[in-house]
N, C-alpha and C positions, 0 to 999 in steps of 0.2 A: 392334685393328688395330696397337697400339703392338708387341704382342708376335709377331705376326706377323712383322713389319718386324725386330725382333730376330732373332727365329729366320729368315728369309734371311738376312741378313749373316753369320749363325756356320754357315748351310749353304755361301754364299759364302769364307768364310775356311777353313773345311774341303775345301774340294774345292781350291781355289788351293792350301792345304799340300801335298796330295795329290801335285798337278800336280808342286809345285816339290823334291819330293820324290823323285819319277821323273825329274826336271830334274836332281837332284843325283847321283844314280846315274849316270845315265847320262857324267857329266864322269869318270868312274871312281874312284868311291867303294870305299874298302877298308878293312876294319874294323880293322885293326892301323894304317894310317895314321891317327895325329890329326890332320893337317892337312884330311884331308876333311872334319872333322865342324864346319868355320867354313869352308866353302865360304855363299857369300851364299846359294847356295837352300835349304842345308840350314836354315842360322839363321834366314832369312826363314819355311820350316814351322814352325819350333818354336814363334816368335814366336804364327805364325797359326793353329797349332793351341790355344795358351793362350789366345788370343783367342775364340777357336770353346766352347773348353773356359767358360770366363765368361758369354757371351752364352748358350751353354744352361744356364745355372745358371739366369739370370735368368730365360730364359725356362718352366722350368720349375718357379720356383714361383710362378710366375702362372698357369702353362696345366695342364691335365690331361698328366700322366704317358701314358695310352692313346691320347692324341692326337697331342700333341707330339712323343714319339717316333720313331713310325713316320712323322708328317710330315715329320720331318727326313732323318730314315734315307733315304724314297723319294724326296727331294730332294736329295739329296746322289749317291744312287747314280745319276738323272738328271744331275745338273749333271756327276759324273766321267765318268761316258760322253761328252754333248757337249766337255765340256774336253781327252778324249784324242783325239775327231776332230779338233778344232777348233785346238789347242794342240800335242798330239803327233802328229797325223796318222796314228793310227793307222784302223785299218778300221772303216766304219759299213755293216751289212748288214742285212735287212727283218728280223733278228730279234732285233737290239738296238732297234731302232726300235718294236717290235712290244711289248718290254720294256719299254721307257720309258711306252709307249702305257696298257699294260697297270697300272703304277707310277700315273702319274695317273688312271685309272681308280681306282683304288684308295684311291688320297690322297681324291679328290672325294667319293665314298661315306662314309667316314672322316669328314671334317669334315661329311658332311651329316646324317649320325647323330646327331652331337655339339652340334647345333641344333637 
């Protein structure tokens, strides 16, 4: 359970980078200007990507590699979908939905295997 709870937080800090990521672009981010690259959302990703990057260290050499992975992977691609409806407003239509649906279907099978 302990490692579970790991691994959300670093699928948590990974999609938040993500968000803040597209959060930093968007303020008009330009790769010859260095002043972009210490905008707060940028620094704040990097921060929570290294964060993200640790927690799955840990969490993978406690957990199975063929589990762990893809657990994360389909929880992360869940969690950025909801964060860009939720956060960026971008479009949710029956076949991201349908995707997500399909992602936990998949994860559930996954860990039930692995029992």
């Amino acid at each position: 359970m302990k490692q579970l709870s790991i691994a959300l937080i670093a699928v948590l800090c990974n999609v938040s980078a993500q968000v803040l990521m597209k959060l930093a672009s968007q303020s008009g981010f330009q790769m010859r200007d260095l002043s972009t690259y210490f905008s707060w959302q940028l620094v704040t990703s990097v921060i929570l990507y290294g964060l993200s990057f640790l927690l799955t260290l840990q969490v993978l050499s406690q957990a199975a590699l063929s589990i762990a992975s893809p657990l994360m992977a389909g929880l992360t691609f869940v969690g950025i979908a909801l964060a860009s409806y939720l956060v960026l407003h971008e479009a949710m239509n029956l076949q991201k939905v349908l995707g997500m649906l399909v992602i936990f279907v998949g994860i559930f099978i996954l860990t039930k295997a692995s029992m």
